[in-house]
VEXDREN-2710 file (C-alpha; in Angstrom, 1 decimal):
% VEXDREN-2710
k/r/px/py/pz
1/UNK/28.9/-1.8/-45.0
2/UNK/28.9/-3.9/-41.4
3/UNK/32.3/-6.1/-41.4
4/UNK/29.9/-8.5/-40.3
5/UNK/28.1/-9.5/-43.2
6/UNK/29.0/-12.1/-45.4
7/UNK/29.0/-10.9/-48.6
8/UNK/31.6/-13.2/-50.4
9/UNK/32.7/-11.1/-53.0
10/UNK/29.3/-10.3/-54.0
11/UNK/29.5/-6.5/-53.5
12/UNK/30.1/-5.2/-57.3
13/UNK/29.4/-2.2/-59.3
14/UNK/26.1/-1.2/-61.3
15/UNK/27.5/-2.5/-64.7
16/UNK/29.0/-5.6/-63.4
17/UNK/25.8/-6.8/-61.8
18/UNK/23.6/-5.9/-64.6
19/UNK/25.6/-7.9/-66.7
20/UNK/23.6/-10.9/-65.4
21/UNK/20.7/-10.2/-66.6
22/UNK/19.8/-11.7/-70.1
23/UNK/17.3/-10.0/-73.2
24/UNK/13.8/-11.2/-72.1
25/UNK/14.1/-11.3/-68.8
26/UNK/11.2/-10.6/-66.3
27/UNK/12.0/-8.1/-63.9
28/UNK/10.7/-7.1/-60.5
29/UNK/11.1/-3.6/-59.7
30/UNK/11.1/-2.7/-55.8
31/UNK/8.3/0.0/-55.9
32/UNK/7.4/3.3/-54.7
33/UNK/9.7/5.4/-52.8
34/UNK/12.0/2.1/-52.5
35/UNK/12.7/2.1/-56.0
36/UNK/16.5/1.5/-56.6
37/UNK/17.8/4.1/-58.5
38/UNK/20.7/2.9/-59.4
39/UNK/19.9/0.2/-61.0
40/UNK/17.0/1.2/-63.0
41/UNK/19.4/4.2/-64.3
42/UNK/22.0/1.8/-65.4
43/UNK/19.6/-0.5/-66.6
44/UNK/18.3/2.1/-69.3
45/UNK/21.9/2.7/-70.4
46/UNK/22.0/-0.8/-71.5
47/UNK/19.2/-0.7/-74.0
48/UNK/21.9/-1.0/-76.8
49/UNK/22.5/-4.8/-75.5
50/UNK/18.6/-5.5/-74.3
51/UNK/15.2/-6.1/-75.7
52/UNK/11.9/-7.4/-74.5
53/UNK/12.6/-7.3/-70.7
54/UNK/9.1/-7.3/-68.9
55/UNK/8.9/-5.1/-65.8
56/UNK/6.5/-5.3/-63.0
57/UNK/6.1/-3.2/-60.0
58/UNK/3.7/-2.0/-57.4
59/UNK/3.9/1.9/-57.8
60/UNK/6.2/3.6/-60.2
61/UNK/6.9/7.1/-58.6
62/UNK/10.5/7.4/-59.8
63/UNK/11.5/8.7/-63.4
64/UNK/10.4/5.9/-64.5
65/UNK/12.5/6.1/-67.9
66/UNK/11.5/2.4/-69.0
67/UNK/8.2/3.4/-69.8
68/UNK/9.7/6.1/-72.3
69/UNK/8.2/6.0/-76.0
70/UNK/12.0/5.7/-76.8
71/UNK/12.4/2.5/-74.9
72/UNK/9.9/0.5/-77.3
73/UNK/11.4/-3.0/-77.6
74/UNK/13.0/-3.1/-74.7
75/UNK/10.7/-2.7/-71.9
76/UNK/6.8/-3.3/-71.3
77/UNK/6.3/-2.1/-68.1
78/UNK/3.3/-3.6/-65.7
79/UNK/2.0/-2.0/-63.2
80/UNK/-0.4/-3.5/-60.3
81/UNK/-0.8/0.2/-59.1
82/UNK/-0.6/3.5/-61.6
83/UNK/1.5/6.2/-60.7
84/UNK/2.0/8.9/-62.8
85/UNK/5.0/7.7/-64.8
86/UNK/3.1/4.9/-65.7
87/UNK/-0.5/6.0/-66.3
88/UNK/0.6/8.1/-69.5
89/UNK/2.0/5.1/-71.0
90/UNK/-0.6/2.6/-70.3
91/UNK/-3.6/5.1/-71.8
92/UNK/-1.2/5.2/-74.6
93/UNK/-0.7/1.8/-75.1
94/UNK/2.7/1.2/-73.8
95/UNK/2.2/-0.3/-70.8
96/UNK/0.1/-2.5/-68.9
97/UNK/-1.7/-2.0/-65.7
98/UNK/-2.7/-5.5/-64.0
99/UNK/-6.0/-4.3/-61.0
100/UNK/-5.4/-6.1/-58.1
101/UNK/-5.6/-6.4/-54.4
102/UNK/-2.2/-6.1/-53.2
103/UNK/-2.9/-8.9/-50.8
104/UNK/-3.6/-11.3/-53.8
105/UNK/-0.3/-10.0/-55.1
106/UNK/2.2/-12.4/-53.3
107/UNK/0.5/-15.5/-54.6
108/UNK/0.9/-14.2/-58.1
109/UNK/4.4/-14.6/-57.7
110/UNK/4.5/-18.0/-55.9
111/UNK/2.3/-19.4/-58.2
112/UNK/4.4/-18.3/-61.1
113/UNK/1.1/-16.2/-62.7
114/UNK/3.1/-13.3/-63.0
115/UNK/7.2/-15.1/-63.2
116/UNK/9.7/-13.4/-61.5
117/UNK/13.3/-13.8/-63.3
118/UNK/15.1/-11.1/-61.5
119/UNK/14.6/-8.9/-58.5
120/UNK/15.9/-5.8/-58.1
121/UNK/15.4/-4.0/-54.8
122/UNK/16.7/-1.2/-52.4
123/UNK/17.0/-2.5/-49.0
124/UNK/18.8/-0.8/-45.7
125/UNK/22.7/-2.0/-45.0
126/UNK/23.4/-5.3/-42.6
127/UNK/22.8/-4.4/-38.8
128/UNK/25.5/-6.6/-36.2
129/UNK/24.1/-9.6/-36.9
130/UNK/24.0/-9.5/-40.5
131/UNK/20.7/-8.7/-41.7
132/UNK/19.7/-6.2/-44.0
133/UNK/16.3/-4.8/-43.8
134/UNK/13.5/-4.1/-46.8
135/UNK/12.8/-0.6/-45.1
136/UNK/9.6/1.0/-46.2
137/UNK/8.6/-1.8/-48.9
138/UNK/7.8/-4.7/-47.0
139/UNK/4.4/-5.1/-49.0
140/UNK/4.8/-7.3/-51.6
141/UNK/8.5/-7.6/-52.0
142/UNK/9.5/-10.4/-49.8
143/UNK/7.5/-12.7/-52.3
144/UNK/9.0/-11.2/-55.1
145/UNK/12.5/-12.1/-54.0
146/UNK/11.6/-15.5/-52.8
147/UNK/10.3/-15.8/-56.3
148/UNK/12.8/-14.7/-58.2
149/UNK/15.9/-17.0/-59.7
150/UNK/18.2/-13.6/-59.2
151/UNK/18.1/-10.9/-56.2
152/UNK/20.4/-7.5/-57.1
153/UNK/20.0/-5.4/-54.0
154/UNK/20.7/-1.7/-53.9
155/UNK/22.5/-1.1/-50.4
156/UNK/21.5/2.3/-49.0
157/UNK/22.3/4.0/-45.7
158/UNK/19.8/6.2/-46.3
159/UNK/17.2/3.4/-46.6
160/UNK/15.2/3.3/-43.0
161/UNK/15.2/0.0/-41.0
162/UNK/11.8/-0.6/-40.2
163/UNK/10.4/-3.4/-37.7
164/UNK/8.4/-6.2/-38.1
165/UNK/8.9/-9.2/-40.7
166/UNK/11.1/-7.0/-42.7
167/UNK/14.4/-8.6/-42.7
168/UNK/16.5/-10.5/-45.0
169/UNK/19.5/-12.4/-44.8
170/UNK/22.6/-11.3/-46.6
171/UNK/22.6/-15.5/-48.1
172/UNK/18.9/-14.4/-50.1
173/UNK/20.8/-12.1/-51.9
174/UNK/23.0/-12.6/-55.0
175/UNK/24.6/-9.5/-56.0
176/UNK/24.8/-6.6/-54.4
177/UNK/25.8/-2.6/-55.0
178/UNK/26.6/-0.1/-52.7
179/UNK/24.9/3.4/-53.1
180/UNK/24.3/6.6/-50.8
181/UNK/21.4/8.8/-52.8
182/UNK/18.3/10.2/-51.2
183/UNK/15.3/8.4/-50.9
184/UNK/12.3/9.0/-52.7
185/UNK/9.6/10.8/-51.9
186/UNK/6.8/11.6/-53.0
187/UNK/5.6/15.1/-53.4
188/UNK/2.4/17.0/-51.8
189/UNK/1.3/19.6/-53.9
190/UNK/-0.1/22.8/-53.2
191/UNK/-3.7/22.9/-53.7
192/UNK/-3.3/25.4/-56.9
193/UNK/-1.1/22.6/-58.4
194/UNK/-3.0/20.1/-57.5
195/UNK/-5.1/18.5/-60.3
196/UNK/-8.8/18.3/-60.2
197/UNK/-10.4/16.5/-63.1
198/UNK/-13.9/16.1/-64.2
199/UNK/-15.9/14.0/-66.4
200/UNK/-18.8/14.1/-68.2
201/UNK/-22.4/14.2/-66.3
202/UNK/-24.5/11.4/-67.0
203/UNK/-27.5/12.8/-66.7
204/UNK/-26.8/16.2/-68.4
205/UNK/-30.5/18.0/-68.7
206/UNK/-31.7/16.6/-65.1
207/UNK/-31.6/18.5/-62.2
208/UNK/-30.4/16.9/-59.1
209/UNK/-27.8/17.2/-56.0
210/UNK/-24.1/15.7/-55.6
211/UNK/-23.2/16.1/-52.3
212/UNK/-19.5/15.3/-50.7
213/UNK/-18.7/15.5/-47.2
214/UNK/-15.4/15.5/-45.8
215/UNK/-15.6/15.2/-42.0
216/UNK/-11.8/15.4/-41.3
217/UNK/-10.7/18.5/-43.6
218/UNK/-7.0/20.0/-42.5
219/UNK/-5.2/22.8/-43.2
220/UNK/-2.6/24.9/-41.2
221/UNK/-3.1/28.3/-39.3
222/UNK/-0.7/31.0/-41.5
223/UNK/0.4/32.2/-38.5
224/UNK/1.1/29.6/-36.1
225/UNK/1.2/26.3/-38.4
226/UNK/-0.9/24.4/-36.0
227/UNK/-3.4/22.3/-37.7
228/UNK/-6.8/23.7/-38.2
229/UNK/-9.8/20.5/-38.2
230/UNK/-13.3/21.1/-40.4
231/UNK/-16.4/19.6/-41.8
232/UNK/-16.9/20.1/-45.3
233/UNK/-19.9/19.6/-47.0
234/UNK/-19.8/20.6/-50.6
235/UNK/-23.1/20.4/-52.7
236/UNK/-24.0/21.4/-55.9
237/UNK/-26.1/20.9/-59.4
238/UNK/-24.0/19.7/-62.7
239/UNK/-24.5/20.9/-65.8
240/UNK/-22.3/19.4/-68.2
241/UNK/-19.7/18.0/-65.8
242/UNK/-19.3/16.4/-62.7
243/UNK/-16.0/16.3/-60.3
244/UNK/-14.0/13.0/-60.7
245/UNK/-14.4/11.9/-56.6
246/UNK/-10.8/10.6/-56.5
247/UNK/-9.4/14.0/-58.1
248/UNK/-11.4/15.8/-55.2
249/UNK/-10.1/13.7/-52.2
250/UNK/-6.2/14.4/-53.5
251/UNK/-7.1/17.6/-54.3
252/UNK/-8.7/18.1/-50.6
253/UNK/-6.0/16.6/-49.2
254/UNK/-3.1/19.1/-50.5
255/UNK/-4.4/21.4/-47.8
256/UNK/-3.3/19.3/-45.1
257/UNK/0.5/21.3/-45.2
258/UNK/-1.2/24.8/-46.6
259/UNK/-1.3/27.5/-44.4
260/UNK/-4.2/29.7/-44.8
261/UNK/-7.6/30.9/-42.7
262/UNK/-10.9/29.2/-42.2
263/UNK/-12.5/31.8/-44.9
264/UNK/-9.7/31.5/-47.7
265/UNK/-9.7/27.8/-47.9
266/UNK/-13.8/27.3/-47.6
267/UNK/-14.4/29.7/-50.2
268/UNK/-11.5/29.0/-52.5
269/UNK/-12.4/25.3/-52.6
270/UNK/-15.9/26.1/-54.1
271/UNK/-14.5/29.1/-56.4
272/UNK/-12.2/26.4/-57.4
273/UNK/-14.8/23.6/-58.3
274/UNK/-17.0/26.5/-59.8
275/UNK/-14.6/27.5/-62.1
276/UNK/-13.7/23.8/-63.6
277/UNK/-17.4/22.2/-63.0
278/UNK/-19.8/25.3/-64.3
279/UNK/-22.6/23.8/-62.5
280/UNK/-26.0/24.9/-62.2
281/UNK/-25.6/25.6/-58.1
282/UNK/-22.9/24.9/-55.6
283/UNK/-22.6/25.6/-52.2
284/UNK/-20.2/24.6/-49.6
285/UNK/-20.8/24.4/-45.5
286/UNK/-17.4/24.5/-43.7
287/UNK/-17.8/23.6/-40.0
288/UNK/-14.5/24.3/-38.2
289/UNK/-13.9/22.8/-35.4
290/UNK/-12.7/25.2/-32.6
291/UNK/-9.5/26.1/-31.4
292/UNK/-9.1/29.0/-29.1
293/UNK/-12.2/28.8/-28.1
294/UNK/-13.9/30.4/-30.7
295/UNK/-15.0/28.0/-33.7
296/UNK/-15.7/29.8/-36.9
297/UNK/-18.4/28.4/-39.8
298/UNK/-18.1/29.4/-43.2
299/UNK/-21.1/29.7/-46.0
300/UNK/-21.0/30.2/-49.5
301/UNK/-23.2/29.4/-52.6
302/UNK/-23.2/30.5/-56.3
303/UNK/-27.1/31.9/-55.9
304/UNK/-30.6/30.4/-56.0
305/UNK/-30.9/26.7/-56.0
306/UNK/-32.9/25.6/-59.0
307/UNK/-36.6/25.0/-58.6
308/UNK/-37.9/22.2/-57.3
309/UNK/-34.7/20.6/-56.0
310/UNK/-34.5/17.9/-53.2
311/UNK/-31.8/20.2/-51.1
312/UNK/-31.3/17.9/-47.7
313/UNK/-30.2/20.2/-44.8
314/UNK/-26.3/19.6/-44.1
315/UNK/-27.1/18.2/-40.9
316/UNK/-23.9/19.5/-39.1
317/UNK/-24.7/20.4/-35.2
318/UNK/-22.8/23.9/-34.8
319/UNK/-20.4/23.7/-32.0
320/UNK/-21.7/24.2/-28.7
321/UNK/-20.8/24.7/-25.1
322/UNK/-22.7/24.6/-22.1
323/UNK/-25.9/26.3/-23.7
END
């Protein structure tokens, strides 16, 4: 911790500075990958002593224990953005999930709409002149803490300074706890682990097209891990189901670190969406964009298109050069 910041005798352990905070209490988490662990592990240990504490954060991408059937009665979590610790709960009923812009967030907070009793955040330790730094949650936390009638800050070297209006002066905090773990991250899957869901078609019985392009398509070279560029253009008929469109773009995106040729991920990404969609058609137009020289398209479809079916051309100009 920098000698120069005052801290007053406010640097105390986990236990000690949860002590201040009080059964019903409303609690601001810091979010995401900012999450401070510490605090939110030592909070759950003191469920024998606490009840009815309301929680709010952005994202929830930690453990996220407070949202545990166990925890009934002590927490109701409430989240402005679902992550997957918290979207199991809220389906079941045992959290909330407040939509919102994030932009609109801040004013919740001043305006006492959504009260902020305690804050408890993760911030990066006091540079020489004293100020410690909200590192990579500088979205809607600054609000929360103005907000907020007590500030517990988890003190992190590992915690990035990051530039900008993301600093805050040792005096706007009341407690704080020194900790050294890693950071947070958040995990890209593989594209075989990734999870692509699908719903039901709402016009099962009529023929007619879906069609998703993704102009900006990555993957990596298995041989030389530079990044490979394409223009996908998927189309296909649904029988029963049809792809959930945000499932596809995460699942699309969990190539961008897989290594693997032009022909394997094309092909695979329709086998794939064949395999959980059963449609009528599919076919899928990868345009690669060249590198070496050479560029390489890639064709595939299930079989006939059904009868009678408005099929637009893809519309993608192959690559040329001076020709």
């Amino acid at each position: 911790m920098n000698p120069h910041a005052d801290l007053r005798g406010r640097l105390v352990g986990v236990d000690e500075a949860l002590d201040r905070i009080s059964s019903g209490a409303r609690i601001f988490l810091g979010s995401g990958c900012a999450e401070p662990q510490s605090l939110v592990h030592g909070l759950c240990r003191r469920t024998d002593r606490l009840h009815d504490l309301r929680v709010c954060s952005l994202l929830t991408l930690g453990t996220a224990d407070y949202v545990n059937e166990r925890f009934l009665g002590h927490f109701r979590h409430n989240a402005f953005l679902l992550g997957s610790p918290g979207r199991a709960a809220a389906q079941d009923g045992r959290a909330d999930h407040t939509p919102v812009f994030p932009s609109e967030i801040p004013e919740l907070f001043r305006s006492g709409q959504q009260p902020v009793d305690v804050a408890l955040i993760q911030v990066a330790p006091p540079n020489a002149h004293g100020q410690l730094n909200f590192g990579i949650h500088v979205d809607i936390q600054r609000a929360a803490v103005e907000a907020a009638d007590l500030v517990i800050a988890e003190v992190n070297p590992n915690m990035p300074r990051t530039h900008g209006n993301s600093s805050i002066a040792a005096a706007d905090i009341d407690l704080f706890v020194e900790t050294g773990s890693a950071i947070l991250e958040l995990p890209e899957p593989e594209p075989d682990e990734a999870e692509l869901d699908r719903v039901a078609n709402p016009h099962a019985g009529t023929d007619y097209l879906i069609r998703f392009a993704c102009p900006e398509f990555t993957s990596l070279c298995p041989i030389t891990g530079q990044p490979d560029f394409a223009h996908l253009v998927i189309d296909y008929v649904p029988d029963a189901f049809i792809v959930e469109s945000k499932s596809l773009k995460l699942y699309l995106a969990s190539f961008r670190n897989h290594g693997a040729f032009h022909e394997a991920c094309t092909v695979d990404i329709a086998k794939r969406l064949v395999e959980l969609l059963e449609p009528k058609w599919l076919r899928i137009g990868g345009y690669w964009y060249p590198r070496g020289g050479i560029p390489i398209d890639v064709f595939w479809q299930t079989g006939k298109a059904p009868p009678g079916l408005w099929l637009p051309d893809q519309n993608v100009p192959p690559y040329r050069g001076r020709g």
